[in-house]
N, C-alpha and C positions, 0 to 999 in steps of 0.2 A: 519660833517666829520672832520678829525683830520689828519695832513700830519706830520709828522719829519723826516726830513731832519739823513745823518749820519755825521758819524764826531768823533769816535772811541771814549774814553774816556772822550772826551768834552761835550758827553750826559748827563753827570753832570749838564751844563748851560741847558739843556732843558730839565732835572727833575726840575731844580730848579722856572724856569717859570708855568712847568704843574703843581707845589705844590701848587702856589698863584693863580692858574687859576683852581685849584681842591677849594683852598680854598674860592676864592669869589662866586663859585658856591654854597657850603654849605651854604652859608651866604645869599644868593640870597632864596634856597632853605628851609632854616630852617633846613636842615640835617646834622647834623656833619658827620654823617659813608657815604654820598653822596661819592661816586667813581666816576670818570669820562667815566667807561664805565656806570655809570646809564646817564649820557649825550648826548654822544656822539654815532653813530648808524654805523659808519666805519670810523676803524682807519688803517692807512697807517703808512708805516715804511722802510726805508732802513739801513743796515747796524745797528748800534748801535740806529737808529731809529726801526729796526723791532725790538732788544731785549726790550725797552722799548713799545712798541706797544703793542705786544705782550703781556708784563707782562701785562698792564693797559687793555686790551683786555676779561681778564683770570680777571677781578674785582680786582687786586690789587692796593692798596690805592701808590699817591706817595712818600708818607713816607715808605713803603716796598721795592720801585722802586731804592730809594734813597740808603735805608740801603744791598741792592743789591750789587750798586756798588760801596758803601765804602769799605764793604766787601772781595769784589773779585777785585776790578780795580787792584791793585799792580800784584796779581798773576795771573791774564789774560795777563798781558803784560810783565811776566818774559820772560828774553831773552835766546832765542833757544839754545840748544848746536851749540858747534864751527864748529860742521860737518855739521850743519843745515845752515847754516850763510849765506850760497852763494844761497838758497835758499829761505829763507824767517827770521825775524828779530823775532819773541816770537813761542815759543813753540803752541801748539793747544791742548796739555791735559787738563790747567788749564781751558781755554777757554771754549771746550766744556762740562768737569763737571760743569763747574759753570751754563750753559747756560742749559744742558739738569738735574738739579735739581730743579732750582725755577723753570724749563714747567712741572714739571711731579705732575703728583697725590699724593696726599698724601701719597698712600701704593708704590712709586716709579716706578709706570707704567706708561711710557712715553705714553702723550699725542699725538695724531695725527691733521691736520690741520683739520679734522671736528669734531672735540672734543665737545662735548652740551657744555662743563664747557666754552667755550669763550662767552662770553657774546654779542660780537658786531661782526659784516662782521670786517673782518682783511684782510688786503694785504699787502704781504712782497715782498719787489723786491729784486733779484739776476741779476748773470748774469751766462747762460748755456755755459761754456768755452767749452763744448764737440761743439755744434752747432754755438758758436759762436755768441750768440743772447741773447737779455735781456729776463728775465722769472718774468714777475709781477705775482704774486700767491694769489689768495684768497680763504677763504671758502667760497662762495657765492654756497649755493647748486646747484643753477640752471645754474650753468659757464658750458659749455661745456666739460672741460676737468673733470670736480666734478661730474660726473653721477655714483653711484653705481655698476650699471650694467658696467660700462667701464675696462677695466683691465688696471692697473694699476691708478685707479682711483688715482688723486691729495687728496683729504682729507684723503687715508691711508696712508701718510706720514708722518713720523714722524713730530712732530712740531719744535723740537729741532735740528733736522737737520737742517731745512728749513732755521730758525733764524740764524742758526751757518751758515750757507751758504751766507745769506746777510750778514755774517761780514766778512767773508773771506777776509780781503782786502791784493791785490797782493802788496807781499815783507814784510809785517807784518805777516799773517797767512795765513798757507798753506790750499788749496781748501778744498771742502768737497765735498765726494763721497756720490750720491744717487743713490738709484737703484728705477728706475718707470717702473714700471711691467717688459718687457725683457729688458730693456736697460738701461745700469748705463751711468751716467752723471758728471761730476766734473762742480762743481760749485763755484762761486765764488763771492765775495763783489759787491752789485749791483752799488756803487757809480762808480765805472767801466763802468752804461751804461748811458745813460742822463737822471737819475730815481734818482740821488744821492737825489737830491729834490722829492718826490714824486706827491708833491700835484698836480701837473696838469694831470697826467696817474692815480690819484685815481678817479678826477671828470669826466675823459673820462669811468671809469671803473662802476660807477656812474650812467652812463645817457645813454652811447653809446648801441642801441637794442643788439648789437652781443654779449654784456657781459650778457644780459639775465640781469637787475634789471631794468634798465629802469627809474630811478625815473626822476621827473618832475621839471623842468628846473625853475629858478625864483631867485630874489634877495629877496622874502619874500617865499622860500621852499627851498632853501640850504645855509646851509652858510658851507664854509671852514677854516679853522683856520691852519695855516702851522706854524711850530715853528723850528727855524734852530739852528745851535750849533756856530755858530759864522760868520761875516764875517770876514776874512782874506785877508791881502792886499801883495801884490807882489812888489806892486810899489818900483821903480829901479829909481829913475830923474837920478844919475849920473852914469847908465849902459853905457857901452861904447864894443862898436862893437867887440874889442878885451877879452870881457869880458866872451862874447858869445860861448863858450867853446863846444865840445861837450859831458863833463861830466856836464856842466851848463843845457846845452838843455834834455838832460837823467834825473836831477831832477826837472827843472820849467815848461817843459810840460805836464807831465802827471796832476799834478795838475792844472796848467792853466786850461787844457781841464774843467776839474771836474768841478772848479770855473763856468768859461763858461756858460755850461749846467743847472748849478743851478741855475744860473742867470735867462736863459732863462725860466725855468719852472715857474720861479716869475714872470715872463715878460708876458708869456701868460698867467697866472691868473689874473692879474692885467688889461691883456688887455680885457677877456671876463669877468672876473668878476668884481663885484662893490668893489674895492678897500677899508675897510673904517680904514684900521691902515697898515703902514710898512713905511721905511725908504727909502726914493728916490731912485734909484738906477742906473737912468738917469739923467741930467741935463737937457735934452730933453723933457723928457716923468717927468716930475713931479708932471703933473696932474693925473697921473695913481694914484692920492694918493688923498683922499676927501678932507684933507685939505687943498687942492686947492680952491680957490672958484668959479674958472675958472669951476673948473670939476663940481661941484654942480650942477650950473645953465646951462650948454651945455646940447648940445643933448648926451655928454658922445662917440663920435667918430661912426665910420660906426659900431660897435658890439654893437648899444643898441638894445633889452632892455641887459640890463645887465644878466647873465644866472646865477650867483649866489652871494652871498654876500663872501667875502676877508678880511682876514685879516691875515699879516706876523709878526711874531714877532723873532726878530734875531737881537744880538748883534755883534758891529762892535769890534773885538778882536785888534785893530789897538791902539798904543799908545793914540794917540786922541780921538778914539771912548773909552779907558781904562776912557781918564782923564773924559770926560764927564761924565762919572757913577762913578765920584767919587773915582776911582780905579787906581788913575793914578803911585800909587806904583808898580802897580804889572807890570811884566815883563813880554809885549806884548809876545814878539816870545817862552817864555818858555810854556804859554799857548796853543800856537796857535798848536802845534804837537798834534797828535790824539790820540798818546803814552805816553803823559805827566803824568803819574799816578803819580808821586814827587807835584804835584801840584794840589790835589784832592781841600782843603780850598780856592785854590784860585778863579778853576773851579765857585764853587758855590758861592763865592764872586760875578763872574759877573753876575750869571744866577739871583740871589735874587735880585741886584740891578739893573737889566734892568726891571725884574718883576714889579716894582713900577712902571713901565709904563701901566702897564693893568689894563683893565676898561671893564665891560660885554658890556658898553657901544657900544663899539667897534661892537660889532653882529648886530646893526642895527635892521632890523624888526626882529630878534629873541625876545622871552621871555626869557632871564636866569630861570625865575621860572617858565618855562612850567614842568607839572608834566615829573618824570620819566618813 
């Protein structure tokens, strides 16, 4: 399984990780044309994680994924007319041509979510602004809401909607209308609900009977592999009470929350599954990381056996976490916005050089060169 995290134009850093993790797989493999859906059997996606999901989903190589969003990043994120401004910050023309041409067919007939051409189970999260509630979406034929016979079955949806719907994110790009069978829905960017991470609602989605796949539980039958677009620090030492504004609290909560949530969805991978790569993210909880050697030799806390094998890869966008990768030129906070299309080389400066930390290693009882 395969989680990414979104994180709007900074999906850059996590093309640039799945290039060297496409590529040590070829090498593992003996394949050069090896894709990552010939690996990988469901992949997860929110926001700028579904559009890359998605692509990689549909068999394209990361070198496509990549040249994607050099391509289009500037003109997805042109900014809105002036009449539009109090509403949301970039237009949504550029966005959704660009989103609904590399999903469609060759002869330009838009793709649906049960399209044969996707290669792997795919799940994309939104959030259903009409109802108010998060909408994780997959092809999985046998999901409940995917039955043929059903009206307004999920898999005739368009796919390009779908994708454009997890990016929607509120004050950047204005919602996106779907219509499922009698009832249209406005939807919107799922990092909006505690899914911004997906990986832990993909392996519930995964295993849990009610999603209908049911696969079998183990730290030698699943592994997960989550790849996020940066961490981002907030940290304030010399906030002061009077600082606390309430145009302050209008911009650092919303994201707070996000952060938050992402965190937590790492937390509870790390707690049920066998951890065996990511970066502390507790002082507490450190052993949640194998190279402890506390964690090795334990009994591994009250959730052994462990239900599958972990591993996070996400760079700390933090001046410190820059200078560690060597990077320590580049200008933390230009980075860190999800809009930063001015900083496309720099993007993949970090993504390339945290990538020198990945090793197939890292999957444990996996084969890298189990056949395709």
């Amino acid at each position: 399984m395969l989680s990414l995290d979104g994180g709007g134009i900074r999906g850059l850093i996590t093309i640039e990780i799945l290039a060297q993790l496409e590529l040590l797989l070829r090498e593992a493999h003996g394949d050069p044309e090896l894709v990552l859906s010939d690996y990988f059997d469901y992949v997860a996606g929110t926001s700028t994680g579904a559009i890359i999901a998605t692509c990689l989903s549909l068999g394209l190589s990361t070198d496509r994924v990549r040249r994607f969003y050099l391509a289009g990043g500037e003109k997805m994120f042109k900014r809105a007319p002036f009449s539009k401004l109090l509403y949301y910050r970039h237009g949504d023309t550029a966005l959704a041509a660009q989103i609904r041409e590399v999903l469609a067919h060759d002869d330009g007939r838009d793709r649906t979510l049960g399209d044969e051409d996707l290669r792997t189970l795919l799940l994309l999260v939104m959030r259903n602004a009409s109802t108010d509630s998060p909408w994780p979406i997959s092809n999985n034929p046998a999901a409940v809401y995917n039955q043929r016979g059903r009206k307004g079955c999920n898999l005739d949806l368009p796919l390009w909607q779908l994708v454009r719907a997890s990016a929607a994110a509120p004050t950047y790009f204005p919602p996106e209308k779907i219509v499922v069978g009698d009832a249209t829905f406005m939807f919107e960017d799922g990092a909006v609900t505690v899914y911004n991470n997906p990986a832990f609602v993909l392996f519930l989605m995964a295993t849990l009977p009610e999603y209908r796949l049911g696969w079998e539980m183990g730290e030698d039958k699943l592994l997960l592999v989550s790849v996020g677009t940066g961490v981002l620090s907030g940290e304030a030492k010399a906030l002061d009470p009077s600082q606390m504004t309430l145009l302050y609290n209008v911009q650092a909560v919303p994201s707070a929350l996000i952060d938050a949530a992402l965190s937590e969805q790492d937390l509870l991978c790390r707690i049920l599954g066998r951890c065996r790569f990511g970066d502390p993210i507790d002082r507490e909880l450190k052993s949640l990381v194998i190279g402890d050697e506390e964690a090795r030799t334990s009994g591994l806390g009250p959730f052994a056996p462990k239900r599958f094998t972990y591993v996070r890869y996400n760079p700390v966008l933090t001046k410190g976490g820059l200078t560690g990768l060597g990077l320590g030129s580049i200008d933390a906070k230009k980075i860190q916005r999800m809009d930063s299309a001015k900083y496309l080389p720099e993007l993949m400066a970090v993504g390339k050089a945290y990538a020198k930390r990945l090793d197939l290693a890292h999957f444990g009882p996996f084969d890298p060169g189990r056949p395709a």
